[in-house]
MARLOVO-822264 format. One record per atom (N, C-alpha, C, O): residue in three letters; x, y, z. Coordinates in steps of 0.2 Angstrom, whole numbers, plus 5000, padded with zeros to 4 digits. Layout:
BEGIN
alaXYZ...
***
This chain:
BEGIN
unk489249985044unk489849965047unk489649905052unk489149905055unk490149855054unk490049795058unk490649795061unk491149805058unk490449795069unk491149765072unk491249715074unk490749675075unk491849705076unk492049595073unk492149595080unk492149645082unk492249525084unk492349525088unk493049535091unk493049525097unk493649545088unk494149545090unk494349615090unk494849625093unk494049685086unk493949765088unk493749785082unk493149815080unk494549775076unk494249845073unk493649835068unk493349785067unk493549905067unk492649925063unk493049895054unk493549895051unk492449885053unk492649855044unk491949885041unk491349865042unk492349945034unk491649965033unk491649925025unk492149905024unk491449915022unk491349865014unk491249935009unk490649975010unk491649965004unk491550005000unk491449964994unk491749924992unk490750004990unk491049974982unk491449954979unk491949994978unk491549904977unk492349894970unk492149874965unk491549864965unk492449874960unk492149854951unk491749784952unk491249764950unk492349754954unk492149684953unk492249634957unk492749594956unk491849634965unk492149594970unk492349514970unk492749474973unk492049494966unk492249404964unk493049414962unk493449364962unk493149464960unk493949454955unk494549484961unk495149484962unk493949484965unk494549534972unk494949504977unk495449514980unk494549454978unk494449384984unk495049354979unk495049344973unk495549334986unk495949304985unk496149224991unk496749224992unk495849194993unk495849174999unk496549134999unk496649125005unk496849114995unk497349054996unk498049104995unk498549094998unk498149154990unk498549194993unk498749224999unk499249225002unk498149265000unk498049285008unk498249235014unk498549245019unk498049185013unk498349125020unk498949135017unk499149175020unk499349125012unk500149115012unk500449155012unk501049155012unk500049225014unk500549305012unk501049285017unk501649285014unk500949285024unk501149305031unk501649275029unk502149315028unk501749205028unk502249145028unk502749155023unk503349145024unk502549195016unk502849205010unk503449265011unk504149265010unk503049305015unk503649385016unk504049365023unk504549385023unk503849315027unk504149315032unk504949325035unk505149355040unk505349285030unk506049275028unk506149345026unk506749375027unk505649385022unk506049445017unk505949485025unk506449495028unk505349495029unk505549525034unk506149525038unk506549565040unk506149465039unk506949465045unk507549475041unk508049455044unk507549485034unk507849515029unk507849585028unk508349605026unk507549615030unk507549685030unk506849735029unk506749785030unk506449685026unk505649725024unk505449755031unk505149815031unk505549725038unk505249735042unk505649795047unk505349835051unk506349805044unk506549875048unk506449945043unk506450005044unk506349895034unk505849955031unk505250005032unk505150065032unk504749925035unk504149945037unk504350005042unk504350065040unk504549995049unk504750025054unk505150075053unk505250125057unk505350065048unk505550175047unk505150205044unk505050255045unk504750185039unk504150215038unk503650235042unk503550295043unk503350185045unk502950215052unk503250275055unk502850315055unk503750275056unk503950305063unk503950385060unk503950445063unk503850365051unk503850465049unk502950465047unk502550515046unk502750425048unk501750445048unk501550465054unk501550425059unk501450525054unk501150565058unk500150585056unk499750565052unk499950625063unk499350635059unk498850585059unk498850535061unk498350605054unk497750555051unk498150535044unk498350565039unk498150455046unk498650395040unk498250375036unk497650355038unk498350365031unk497750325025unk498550265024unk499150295023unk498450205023unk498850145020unk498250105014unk497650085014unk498650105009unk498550105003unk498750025002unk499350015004unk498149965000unk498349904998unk498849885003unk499449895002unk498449865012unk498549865017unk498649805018unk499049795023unk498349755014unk498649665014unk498249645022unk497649655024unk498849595024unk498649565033unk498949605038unk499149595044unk499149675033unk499149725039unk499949705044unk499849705050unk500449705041unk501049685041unk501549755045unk501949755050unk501349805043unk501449875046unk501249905052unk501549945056unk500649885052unk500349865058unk500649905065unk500449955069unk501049865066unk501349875074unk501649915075unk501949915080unk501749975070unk502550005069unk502350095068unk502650145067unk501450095070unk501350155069unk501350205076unk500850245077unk501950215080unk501950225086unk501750315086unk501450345091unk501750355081unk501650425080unk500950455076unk500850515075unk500650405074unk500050415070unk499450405076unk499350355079unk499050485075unk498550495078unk497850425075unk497650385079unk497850425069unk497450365069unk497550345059unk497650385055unk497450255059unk497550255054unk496950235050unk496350225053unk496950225043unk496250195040unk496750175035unk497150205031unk496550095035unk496950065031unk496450035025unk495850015027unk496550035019unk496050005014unk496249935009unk496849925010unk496149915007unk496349825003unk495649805002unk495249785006unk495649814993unk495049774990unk494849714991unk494249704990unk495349674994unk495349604997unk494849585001unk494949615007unk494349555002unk494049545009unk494249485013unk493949465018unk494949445008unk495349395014unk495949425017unk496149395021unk496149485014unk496749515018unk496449545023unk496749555029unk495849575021unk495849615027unk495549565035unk495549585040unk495349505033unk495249455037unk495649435042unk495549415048unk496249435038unk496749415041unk497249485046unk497449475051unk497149555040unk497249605045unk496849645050unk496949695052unk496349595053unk495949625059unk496349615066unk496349655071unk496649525065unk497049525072unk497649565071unk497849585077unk497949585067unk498349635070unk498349695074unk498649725078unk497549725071unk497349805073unk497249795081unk497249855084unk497049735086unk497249745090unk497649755095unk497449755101unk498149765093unk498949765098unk499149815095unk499549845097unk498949835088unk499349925087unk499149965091unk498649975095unk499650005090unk499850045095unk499450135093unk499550185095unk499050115089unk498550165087unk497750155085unk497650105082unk497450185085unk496550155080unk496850145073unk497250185071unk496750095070unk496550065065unk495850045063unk495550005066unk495450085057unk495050065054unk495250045047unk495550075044unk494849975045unk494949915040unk494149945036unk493549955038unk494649965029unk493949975025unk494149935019unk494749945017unk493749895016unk493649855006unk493449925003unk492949965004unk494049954999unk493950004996unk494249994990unk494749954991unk494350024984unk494850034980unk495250084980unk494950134982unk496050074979unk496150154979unk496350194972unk496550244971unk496050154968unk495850194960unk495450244963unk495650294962unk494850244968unk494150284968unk494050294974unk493650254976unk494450334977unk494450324986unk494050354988unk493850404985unk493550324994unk493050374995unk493050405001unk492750385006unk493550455000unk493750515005unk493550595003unk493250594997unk493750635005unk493650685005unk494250725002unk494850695002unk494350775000unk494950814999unk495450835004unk495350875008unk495950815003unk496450855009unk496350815016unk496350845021unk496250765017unk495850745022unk496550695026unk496350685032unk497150675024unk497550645027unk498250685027unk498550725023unk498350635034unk499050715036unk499750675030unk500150695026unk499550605032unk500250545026unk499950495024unk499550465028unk500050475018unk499950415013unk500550375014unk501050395013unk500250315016unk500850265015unk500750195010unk500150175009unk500950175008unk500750115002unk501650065004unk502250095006unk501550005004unk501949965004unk501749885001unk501349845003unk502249884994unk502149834991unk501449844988unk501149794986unk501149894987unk500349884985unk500449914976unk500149884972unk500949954974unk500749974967unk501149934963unk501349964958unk501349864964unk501349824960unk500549784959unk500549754953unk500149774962unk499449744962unk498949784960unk498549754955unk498749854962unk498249904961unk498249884951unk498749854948unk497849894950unk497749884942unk497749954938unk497849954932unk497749994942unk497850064940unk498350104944unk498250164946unk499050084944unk499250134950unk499250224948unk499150274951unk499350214942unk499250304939unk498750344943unk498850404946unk498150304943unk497250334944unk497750344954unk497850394956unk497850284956unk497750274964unk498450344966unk498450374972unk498750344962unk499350374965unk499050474964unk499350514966unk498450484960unk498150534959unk497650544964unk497450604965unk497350494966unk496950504970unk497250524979unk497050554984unk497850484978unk498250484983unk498550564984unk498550594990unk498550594979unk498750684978unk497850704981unk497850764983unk497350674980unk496950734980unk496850724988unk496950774992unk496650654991unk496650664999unk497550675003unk497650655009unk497850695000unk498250715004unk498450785006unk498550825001unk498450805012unk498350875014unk499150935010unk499750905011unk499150975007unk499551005004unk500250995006unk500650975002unk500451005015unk500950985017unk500950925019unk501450915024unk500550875018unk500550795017unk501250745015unk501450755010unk501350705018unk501950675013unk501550595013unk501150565017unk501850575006unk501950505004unk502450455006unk502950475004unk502350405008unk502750355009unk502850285008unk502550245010unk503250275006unk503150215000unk503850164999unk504350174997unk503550105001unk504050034999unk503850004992unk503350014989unk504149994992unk503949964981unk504749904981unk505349924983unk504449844978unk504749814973unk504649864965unk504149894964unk505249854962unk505349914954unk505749854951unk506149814953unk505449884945unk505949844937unk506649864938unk506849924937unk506949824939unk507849814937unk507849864935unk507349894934unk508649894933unk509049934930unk509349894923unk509449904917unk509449824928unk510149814921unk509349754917unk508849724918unk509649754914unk509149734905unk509149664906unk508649624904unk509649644910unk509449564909unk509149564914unk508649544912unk509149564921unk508449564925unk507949564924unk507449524926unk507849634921unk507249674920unk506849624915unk506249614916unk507249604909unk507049544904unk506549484909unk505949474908unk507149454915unk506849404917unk506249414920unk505749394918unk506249474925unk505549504926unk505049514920unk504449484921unk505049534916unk504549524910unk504449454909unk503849444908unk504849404908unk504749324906unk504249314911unk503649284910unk504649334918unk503949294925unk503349314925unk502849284926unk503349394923unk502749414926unk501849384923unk501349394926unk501949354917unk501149314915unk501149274921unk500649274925unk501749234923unk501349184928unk501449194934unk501049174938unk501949254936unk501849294943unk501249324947unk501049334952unk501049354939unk500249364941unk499749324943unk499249334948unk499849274939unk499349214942unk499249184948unk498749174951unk499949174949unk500049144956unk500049184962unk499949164968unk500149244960unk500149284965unk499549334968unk499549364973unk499049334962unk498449364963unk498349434962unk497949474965unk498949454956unk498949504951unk499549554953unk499549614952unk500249524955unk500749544958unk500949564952unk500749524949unk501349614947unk501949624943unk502449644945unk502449704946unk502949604945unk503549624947unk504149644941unk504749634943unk503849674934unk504249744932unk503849764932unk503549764927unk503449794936unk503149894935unk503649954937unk503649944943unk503849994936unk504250054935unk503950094939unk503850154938unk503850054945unk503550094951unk503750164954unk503450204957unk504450164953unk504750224956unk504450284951unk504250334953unk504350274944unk504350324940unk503550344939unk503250394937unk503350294940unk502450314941unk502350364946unk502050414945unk502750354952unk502550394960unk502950464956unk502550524957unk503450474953unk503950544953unk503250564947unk503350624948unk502850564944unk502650584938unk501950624941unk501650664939unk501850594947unk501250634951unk501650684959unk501550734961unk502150624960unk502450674968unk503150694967unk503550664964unk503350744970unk503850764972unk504450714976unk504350734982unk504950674975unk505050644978unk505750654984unk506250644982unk505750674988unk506050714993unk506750655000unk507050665005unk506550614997unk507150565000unk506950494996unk506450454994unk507550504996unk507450404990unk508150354995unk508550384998unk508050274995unk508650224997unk508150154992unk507650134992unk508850154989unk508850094985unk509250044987unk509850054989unk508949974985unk509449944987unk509349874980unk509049824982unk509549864972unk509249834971unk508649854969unk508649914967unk508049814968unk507449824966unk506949854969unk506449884966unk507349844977unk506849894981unk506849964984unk507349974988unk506450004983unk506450064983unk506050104989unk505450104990unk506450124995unk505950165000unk506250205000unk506850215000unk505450285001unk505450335002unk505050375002unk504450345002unk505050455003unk504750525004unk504550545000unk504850544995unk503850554999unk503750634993unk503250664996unk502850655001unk503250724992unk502750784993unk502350804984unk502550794978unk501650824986unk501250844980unk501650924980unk501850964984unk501650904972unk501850974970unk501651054971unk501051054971unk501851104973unk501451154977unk500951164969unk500351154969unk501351184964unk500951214957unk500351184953unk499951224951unk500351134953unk499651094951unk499451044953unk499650984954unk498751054955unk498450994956unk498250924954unk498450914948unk497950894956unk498150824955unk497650804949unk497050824950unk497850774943unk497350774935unk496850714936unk497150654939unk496250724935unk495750704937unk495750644930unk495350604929
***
């Protein structure tokens, strides 16, 4: 582990394939891109999410750390993003939150934590990117503590079929441009097929909400 001169600690974990992971020209435009969707609403989404993470936090595809400022109830967080330009970008934020932030390069297909080890998972905007959200949202049930909850913002594929279409038309080049965004993945039904979902608000294609892992079975490896 190396500490950067601005505070938080950055541990470098394995990834499949770090050359595919770096994204530098995305990451400078992120802040600028969401900006507007924030003062739009994403940012009093973020800020209700926070406010229900409690505990030791794990944030899943953590970007430049956008959530950042909003975790006034969380004992400490550990945030992860394959990226090693997002998370360059999210080191200035960690220091003006309002809690420890540790910044780790990790996958969240293969998290390398322990069992039961966080009290909430939070993920925003991250499982349209993840390459695997099935594996991650699995992995996400084994480190989360039984009475743990998940928490989660997602852009979701339309309802109505001509959206949903235009979405399939963009996404080959949405991906490209975006540095592997798809914007139809059926984000909501991925998360329900692993967690219990226990408050949902839709507005549109975006979806934020609660869930809990099922008490009956554990998470399929």
């Amino acid at each position: 582990m190396t500490r950067s001169s601005t505070g938080p600690i950055l541990a470098v974990m394995a990834t499949s394939n770090p050359a595919k992971l770096e994204h530098p020209v995305v990451a400078a435009l992120y802040d600028a891109y969401m900006w507007p969707r924030e003062l739009m609403g994403f940012r009093r989404q973020r800020r209700r999410m926070a406010d229900e993470a409690t505990g030791r936090v794990l944030e899943l595809a953590a970007g430049t750390g956008l959530g950042f400022p909003f975790y006034t109830r969380a004992q400490e967080v550990v945030a992860i993003d394959p990226d090693p330009a997002m998370l360059k970008r999210a080191r200035r934020r960690v220091v003006n939150a309002p809690c420890p932030v540790r910044l780790l390069q990790a996958d969240a297909e293969s998290l390398p934590f322990a069992d039961a080890e966080f009290d909430t998972i939070l993920i925003a905007f991250g499982l349209c990117t993840i390459p695997h959200p099935e594996d991650a949202l699995r992995e996400a049930r084994r480190v989360l503590k039984p009475d743990g909850h998940l928490l989660f913002l997602e852009h979701v594929r339309s309802t109505g079929r001509r959206h949903a279409r235009l979405q399939d038309l963009a996404a080959p080049a949405w991906r490209r441009l975006t540095g592997g965004c798809n914007p139809n993945r059926p984000s909501l039904e991925t998360i329900e097929r692993e967690f219990e979902i226990d408050r949902l608000w839709r507005k549109g294609i975006i979806v934020q909400g609660s869930a809990k892992a099922p008490a009956s079975a554990p998470p399929r490896r």
